[in-house]
C-alpha positions in Angstrom: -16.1 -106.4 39.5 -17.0 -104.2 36.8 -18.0 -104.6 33.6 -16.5 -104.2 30.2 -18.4 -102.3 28.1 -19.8 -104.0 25.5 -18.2 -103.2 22.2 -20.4 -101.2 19.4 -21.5 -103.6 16.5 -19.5 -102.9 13.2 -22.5 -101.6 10.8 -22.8 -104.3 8.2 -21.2 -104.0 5.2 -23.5 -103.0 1.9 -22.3 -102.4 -1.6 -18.8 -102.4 -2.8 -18.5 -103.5 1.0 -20.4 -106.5 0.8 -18.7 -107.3 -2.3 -15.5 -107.2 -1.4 -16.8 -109.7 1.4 -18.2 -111.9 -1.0 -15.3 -112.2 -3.0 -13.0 -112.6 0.2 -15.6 -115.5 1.1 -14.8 -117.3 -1.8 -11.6 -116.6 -2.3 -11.8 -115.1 -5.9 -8.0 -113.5 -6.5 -8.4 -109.9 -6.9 -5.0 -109.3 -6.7 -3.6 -106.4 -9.2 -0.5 -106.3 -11.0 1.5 -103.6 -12.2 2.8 -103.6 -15.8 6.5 -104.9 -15.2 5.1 -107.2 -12.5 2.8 -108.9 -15.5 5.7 -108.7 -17.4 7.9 -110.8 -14.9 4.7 -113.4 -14.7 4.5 -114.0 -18.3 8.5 -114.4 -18.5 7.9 -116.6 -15.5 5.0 -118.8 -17.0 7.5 -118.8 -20.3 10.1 -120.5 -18.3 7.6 -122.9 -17.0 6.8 -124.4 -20.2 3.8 -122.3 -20.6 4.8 -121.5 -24.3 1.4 -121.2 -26.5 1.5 -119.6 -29.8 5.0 -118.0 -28.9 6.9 -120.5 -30.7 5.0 -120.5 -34.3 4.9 -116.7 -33.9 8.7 -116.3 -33.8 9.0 -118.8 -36.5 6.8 -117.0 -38.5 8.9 -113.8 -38.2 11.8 -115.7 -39.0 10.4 -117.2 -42.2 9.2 -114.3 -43.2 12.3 -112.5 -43.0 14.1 -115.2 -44.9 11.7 -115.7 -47.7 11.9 -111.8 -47.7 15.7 -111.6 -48.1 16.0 -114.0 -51.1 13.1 -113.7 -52.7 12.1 -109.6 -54.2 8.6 -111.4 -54.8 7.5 -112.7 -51.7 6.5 -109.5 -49.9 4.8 -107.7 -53.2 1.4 -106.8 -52.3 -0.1 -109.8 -55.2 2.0 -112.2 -53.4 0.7 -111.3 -50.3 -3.0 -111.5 -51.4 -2.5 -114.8 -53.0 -1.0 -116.2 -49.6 -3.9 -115.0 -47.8 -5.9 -117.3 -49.8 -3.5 -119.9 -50.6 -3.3 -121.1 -46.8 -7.3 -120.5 -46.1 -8.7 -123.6 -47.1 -6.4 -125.9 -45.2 -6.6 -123.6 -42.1 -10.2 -123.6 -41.7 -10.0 -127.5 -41.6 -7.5 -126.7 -39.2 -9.7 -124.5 -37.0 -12.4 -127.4 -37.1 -9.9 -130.0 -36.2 -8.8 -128.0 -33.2 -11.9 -128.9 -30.9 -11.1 -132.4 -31.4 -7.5 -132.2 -30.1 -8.4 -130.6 -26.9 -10.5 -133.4 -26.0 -7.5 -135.3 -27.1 -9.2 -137.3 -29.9 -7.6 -136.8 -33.7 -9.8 -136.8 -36.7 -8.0 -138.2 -39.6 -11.3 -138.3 -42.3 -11.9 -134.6 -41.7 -10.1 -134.2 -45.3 -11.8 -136.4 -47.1 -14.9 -136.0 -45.2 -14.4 -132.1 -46.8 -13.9 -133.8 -50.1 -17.6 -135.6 -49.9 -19.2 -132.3 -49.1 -17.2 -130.5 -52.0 -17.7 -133.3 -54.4 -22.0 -133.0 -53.4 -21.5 -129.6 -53.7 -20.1 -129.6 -57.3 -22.6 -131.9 -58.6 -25.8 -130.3 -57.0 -24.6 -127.1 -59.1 -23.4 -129.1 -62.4 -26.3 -131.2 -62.0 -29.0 -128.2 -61.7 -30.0 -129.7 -58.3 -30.4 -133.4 -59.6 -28.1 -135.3 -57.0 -30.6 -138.4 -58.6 -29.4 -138.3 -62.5 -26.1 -136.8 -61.2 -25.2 -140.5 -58.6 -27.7 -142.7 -60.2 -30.4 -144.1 -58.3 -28.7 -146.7 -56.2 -25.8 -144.3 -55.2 -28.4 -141.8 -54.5 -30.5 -143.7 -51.9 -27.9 -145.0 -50.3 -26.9 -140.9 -49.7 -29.5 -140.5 -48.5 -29.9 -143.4 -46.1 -27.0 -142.4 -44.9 -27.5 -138.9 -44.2 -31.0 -139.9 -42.5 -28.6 -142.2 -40.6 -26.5 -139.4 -39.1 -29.8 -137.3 -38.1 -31.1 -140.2 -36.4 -28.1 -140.4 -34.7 -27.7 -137.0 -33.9 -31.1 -137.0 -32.5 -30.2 -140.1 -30.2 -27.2 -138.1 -29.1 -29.2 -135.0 -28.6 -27.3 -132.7 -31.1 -29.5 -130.9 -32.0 -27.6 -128.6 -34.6 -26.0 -131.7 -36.5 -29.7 -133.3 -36.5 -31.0 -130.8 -38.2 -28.6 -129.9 -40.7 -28.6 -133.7 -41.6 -32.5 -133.1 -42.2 -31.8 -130.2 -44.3 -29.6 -132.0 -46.4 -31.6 -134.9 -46.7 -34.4 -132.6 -48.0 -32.2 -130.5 -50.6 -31.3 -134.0 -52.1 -34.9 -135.4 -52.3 -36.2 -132.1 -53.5 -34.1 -131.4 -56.1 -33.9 -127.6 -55.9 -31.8 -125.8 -58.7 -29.1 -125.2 -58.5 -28.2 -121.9 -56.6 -24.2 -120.7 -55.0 -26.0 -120.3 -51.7 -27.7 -123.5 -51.8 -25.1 -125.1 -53.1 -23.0 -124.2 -49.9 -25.5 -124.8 -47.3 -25.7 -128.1 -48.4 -21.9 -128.7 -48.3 -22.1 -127.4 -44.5 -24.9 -130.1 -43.8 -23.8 -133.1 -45.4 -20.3 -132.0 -43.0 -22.7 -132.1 -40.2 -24.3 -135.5 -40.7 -21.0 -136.8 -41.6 -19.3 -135.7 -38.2 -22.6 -137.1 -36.8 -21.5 -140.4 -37.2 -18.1 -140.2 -36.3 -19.2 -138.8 -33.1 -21.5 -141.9 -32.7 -18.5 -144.2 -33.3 -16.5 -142.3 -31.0 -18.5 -141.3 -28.3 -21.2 -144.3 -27.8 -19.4 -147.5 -29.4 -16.2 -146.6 -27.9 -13.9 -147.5 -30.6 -10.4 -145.7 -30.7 -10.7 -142.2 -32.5 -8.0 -142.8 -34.3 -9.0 -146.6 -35.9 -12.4 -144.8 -36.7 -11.4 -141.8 -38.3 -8.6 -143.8 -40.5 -11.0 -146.1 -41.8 -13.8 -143.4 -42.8 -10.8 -141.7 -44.3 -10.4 -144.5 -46.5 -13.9 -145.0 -46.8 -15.2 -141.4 -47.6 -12.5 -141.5 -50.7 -13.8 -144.2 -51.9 -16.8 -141.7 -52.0 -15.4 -139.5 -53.7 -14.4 -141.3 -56.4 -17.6 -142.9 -56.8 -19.3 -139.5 -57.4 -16.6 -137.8 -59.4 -15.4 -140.7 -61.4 -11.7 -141.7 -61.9 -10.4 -138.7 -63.6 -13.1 -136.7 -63.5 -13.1 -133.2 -63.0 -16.3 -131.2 -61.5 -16.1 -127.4 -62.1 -17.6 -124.8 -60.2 -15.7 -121.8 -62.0 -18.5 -120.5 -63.8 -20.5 -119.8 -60.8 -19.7 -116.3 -59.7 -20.4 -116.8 -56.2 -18.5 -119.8 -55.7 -15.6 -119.0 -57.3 -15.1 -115.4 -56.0 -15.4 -117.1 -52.7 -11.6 -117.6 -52.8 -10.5 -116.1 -55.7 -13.1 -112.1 -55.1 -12.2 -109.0 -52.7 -14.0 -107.0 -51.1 -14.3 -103.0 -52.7 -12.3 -100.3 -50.8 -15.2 -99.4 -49.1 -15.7 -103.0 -47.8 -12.3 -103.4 -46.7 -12.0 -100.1 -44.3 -15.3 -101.3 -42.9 -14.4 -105.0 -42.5 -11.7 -102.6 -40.5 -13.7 -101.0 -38.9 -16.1 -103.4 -37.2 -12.4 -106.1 -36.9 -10.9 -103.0 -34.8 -13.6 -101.9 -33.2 -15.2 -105.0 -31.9 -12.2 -105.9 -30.5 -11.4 -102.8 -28.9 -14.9 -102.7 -27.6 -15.2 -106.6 -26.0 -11.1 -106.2 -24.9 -11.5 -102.8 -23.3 -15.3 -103.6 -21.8 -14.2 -106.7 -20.3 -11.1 -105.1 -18.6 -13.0 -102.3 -17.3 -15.8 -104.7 -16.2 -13.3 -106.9 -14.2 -11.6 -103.8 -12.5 -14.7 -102.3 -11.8 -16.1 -105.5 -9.8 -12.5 -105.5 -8.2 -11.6 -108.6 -9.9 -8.0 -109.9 -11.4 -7.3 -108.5 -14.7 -4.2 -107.3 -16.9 -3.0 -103.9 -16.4 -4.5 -101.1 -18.6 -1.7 -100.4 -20.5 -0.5 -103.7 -21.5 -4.4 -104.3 -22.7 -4.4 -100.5 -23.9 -1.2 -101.6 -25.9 -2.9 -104.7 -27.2 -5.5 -102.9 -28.4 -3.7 -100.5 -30.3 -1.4 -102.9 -31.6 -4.1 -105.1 -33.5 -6.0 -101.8 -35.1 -2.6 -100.4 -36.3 -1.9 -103.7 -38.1 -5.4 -103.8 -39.2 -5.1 -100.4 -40.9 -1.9 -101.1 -42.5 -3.0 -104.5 -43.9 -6.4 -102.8 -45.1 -4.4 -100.1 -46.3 -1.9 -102.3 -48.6 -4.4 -104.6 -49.6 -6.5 -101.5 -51.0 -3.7 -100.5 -53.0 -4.0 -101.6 -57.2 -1.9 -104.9 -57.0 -2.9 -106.1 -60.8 0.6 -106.6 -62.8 -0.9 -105.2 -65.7 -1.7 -101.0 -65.5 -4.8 -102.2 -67.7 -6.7 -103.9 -64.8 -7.7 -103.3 -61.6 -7.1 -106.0 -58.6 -7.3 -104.1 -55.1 -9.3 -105.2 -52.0 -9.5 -108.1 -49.0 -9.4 -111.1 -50.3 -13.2 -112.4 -49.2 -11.4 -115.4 -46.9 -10.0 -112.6 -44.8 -13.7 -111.7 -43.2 -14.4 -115.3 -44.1 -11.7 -116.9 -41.3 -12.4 -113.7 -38.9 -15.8 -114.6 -38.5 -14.8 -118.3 -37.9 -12.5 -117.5 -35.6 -14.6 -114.7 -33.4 -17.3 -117.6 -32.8 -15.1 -120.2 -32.2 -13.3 -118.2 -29.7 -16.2 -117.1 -27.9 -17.7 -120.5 -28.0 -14.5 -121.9 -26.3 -13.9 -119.0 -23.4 -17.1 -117.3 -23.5 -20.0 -120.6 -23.1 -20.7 -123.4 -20.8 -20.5 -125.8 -23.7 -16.4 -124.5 -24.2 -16.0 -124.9 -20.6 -16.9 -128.2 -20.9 -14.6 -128.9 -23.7 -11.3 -127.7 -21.7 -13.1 -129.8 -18.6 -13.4 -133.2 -20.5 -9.8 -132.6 -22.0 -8.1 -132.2 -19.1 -9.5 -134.9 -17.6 -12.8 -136.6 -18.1 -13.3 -138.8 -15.7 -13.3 -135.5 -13.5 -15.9 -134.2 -15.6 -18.3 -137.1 -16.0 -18.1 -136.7 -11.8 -18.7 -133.3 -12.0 -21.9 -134.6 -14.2 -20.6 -133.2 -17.2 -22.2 -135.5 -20.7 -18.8 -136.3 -21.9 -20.5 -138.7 -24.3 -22.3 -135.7 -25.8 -19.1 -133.3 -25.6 -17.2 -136.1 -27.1 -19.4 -137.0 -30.2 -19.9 -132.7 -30.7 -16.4 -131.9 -31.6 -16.7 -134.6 -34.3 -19.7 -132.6 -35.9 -17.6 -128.9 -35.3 -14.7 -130.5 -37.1 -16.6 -132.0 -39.9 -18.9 -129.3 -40.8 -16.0 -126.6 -40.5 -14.1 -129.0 -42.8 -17.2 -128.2 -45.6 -16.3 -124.6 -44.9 -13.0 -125.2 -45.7 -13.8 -127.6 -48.4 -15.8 -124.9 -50.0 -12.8 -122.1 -50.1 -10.3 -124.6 -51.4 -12.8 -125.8 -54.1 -13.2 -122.4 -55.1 -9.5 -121.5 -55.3 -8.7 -124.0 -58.0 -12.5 -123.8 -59.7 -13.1 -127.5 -59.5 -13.4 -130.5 -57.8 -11.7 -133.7 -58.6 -11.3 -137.5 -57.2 -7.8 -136.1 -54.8 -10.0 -133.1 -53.1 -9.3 -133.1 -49.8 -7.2 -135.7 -50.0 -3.1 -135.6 -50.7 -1.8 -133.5 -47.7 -5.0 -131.8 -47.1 -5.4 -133.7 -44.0 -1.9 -133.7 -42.6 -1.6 -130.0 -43.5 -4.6 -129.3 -41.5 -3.2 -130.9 -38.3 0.2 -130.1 -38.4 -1.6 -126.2 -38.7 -3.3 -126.5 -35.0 -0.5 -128.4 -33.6 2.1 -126.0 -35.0 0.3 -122.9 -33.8 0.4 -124.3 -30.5 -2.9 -126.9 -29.6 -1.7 -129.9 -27.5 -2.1 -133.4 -29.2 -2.7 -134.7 -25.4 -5.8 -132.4 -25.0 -6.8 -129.6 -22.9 -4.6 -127.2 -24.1 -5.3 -124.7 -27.5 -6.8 -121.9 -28.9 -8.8 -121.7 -32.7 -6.3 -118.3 -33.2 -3.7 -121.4 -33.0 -5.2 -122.7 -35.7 -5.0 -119.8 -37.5 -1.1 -118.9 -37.3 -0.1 -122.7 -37.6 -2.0 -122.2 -41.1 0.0 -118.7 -41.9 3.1 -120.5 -41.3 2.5 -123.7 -43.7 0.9 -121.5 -46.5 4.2 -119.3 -46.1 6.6 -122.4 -46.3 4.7 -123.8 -49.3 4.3 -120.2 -51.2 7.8 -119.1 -50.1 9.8 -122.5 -51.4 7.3 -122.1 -54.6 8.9 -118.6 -55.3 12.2 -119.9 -54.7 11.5 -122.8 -57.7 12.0 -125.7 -54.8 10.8 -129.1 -55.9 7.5 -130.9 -53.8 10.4 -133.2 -51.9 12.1 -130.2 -50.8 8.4 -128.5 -49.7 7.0 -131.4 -48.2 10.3 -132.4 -45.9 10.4 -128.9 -44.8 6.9 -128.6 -43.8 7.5 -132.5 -41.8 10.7 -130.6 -40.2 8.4 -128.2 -39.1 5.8 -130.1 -37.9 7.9 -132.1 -35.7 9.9 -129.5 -34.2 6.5 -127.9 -33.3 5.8 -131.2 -31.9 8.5 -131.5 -29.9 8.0 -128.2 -28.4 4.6 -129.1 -27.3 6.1 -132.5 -25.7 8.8 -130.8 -24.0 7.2 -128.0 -22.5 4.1 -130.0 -21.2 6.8 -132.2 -19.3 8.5 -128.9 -18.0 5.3 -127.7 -17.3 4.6 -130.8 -15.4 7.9 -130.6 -13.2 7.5 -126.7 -12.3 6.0 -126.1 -8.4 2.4 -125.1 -8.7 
């Protein structure tokens, strides 16, 4: 009988070889696409009920254009700058609030909660740093007992960050430092902190309902703010140059073409790096064109805005008004972090993990209580942020701040641009065009001398069709074949 032969032994595989083996191992899908079949998938994810920021970016374009077509103001360059800044206050609340919702939580007091940290930040600056003679002494230990509350908390929960802010804030207060713009804001940003601290703590450890909690510190924190302010007071901040150019300042030419510059190019760079990366290691990605296209896309807009925006928009030929508006880099740079912190970190991950479905990430030994109680602090001391632009729009801060429809304005923004109220499901850049899109009802019906009634059912007509989008294409979503 004779033998077969024996068959040679493949040489093993090494480099891009072993690679690809690895990847085949594990099944990663390195499957490439050409540009009209990415295309046909996005149409086809579109059809699912995969919607995402589609929906307030096509009613954006529509508003626009109407506001355009019967109003010869709207679209003037001033116009334009004043919207910028108009919508950036209630939009960084937004941004905030946006972390909460994809755990599927609300947070109802991150309005007034901003309203306590602008109302501290007023009178620390009024006040010359003398939160004592400013609250009286009761008032003012019992701050402070309550901020050493939230870092004790905060420690207990082990987060770290809101701890210690909330030990910063306590020792701005007790050391009376003068007043100073810079100061003034940090301690906004820390008494937010400390603040979302304890809603965390409510949330997260006692187990009470999100929404019972947040509506009864809503109540409770104006009650706050009217015990610092005063009924019918009025706390200005307009004489500080710092705090009110926050809002109300621009950047110089030269400031603006380089806020261009590293917007573009930082973009460019991370976008382009991280396609190249993924096609290097043979890994799914978009085609280069459609990212190529992208790219271009955002600097061309980016030079046209910095362009108009750099262009003398004063109404009188006596004065100069050109520039950015500061909230412009001011939103950008909240937006980059919060962006990368939700796609780029393990801490993100976990936040999309615990939304969409946290039992399944408690067994996958995820700390959902410490997840859970976290958003509350990114919402509230992003509401300071916000609290802090919106004070320095109007130059003053009264008993209402934060208050009113700061709160619903701020929700209806995330949920508008596209974040799910049932969790799991959003972006901060939803945030952001949810924002554009109220501040552009509200300034658009202002030009066309509409009354508040007619604003504020607009804005609910808005809100609920942007609502009922999100409703109907998660149960469309639900009923496509995975």
């Amino acid at each position: 009988m004779t033998e077969t032969p024996a068959k040679p032994a493949e040489p093993e595989a090494t480099g891009s070889g072993s690679a690809k083996a690895a990847i085949s191992d594990f099944g990663i899908d390195t499957t490439s696409m050409s540009t009209a079949e990415a295309v046909r998938d996005y149409l086809s994810r579109l059809r699912a009920g995969q919607l995402g920021s589609l929906p307030a970016l096509l009613g954006l374009i529509v508003l626009v254009a109407v506001f355009a077509g019967m109003s010869d103001v709207f679209l003037s360059l001033n116009n334009i700058a004043n919207l910028l800044a108009q919508g950036a206050g209630q939009t960084i609340i937004a941004m905030g609030i946006v972390f909460v919702l994809l755990i599927g939580e609300i947070d109802l007091a991150a309005g007034t909660a901003s309203g306590v940290t602008a109302a501290v930040m007023a009178m620390h600056y009024v006040e010359n740093g003398n939160l004592l003679g400013g609250m009286g002494s009761t008032v003012f230990y019992i701050f402070v007992l309550v901020l050493g509350v939230g870092a004790a908390l905060a420690i207990f929960l082990r987060l770290w960050a809101g701890a210690v802010l909330s030990v910063v804030a306590i020792a701005i207060a007790m050391l009376g430092i003068a007043a100073n713009p810079w100061v003034e804001m940090l301690l906004a940003l820390c008494v937010g902190a400390a603040i979302g601290s304890i809603t965390g703590f409510l949330v997260s450890k006692i187990g009470m309902p999100s929404f019972v909690v947040t509506l009864a510190l809503f109540l409770a924190w104006q009650g706050v703010i009217l015990q610092f302010i005063g009924d019918g007071g009025v706390l200005g901040i307009s004489s500080s140059s710092v705090l009110d150019k926050v809002a109300n300042g621009n950047l110089s030419t030269f400031g603006s073409w380089l806020l261009f510059v590293v917007g573009a190019g930082g973009f460019a760079a991370v976008t382009l790096g991280r396609h190249f990366t993924r096609l290097k290691r043979g890994l799914v990605t978009q085609p280069t064109p459609l990212v190529l296209f992208k790219v271009g896309g955002v600097a061309v807009l980016g030079a046209v805005a910095t362009y108009l925006l750099t262009i003398n928009r004063a109404p009188s030929p006596t004065i100069v008004i050109s520039g950015v508006p500061y909230v412009v880099p001011i939103v950008l740079v909240l937006l980059t972090i919060g962006t990368y912190v939700l796609n780029r970190t393990r801490y993100g991950r976990h936040i999309y993990a615990v939304g969409g479905n946290a039992e399944a990430a408690r067994r996958a030994g995820i700390n959902v209580t410490k997840i859970r109680a976290s958003v509350f602090v990114v919402s509230s001391a992003v509401a300071a942020v916000g609290a802090i632009v919106y004070s320095s729009k109007v130059g003053s801060v009264d008993p209402q701040a934060g208050g009113l429809n700061t709160l619903l304005f701020a929700v209806g923004a995330a949920v508008i641009g596209g974040t799910s109220l049932f969790g799991g499901k959003g972006r901060v850049f939803d945030a952001v065009i949810g924002g554009t899109v109220l501040a552009v009802v509200a300034n658009g019906l202002g030009l066309l001398k509409q009354p508040a009634a007619v604003v504020s059912i607009v804005t609910g007509l808005v809100l609920l069709l942007a609502a009922s989008v999100d409703a109907l294409s998660r149960r469309r979503a639900a009923a496509s074949p995975r």
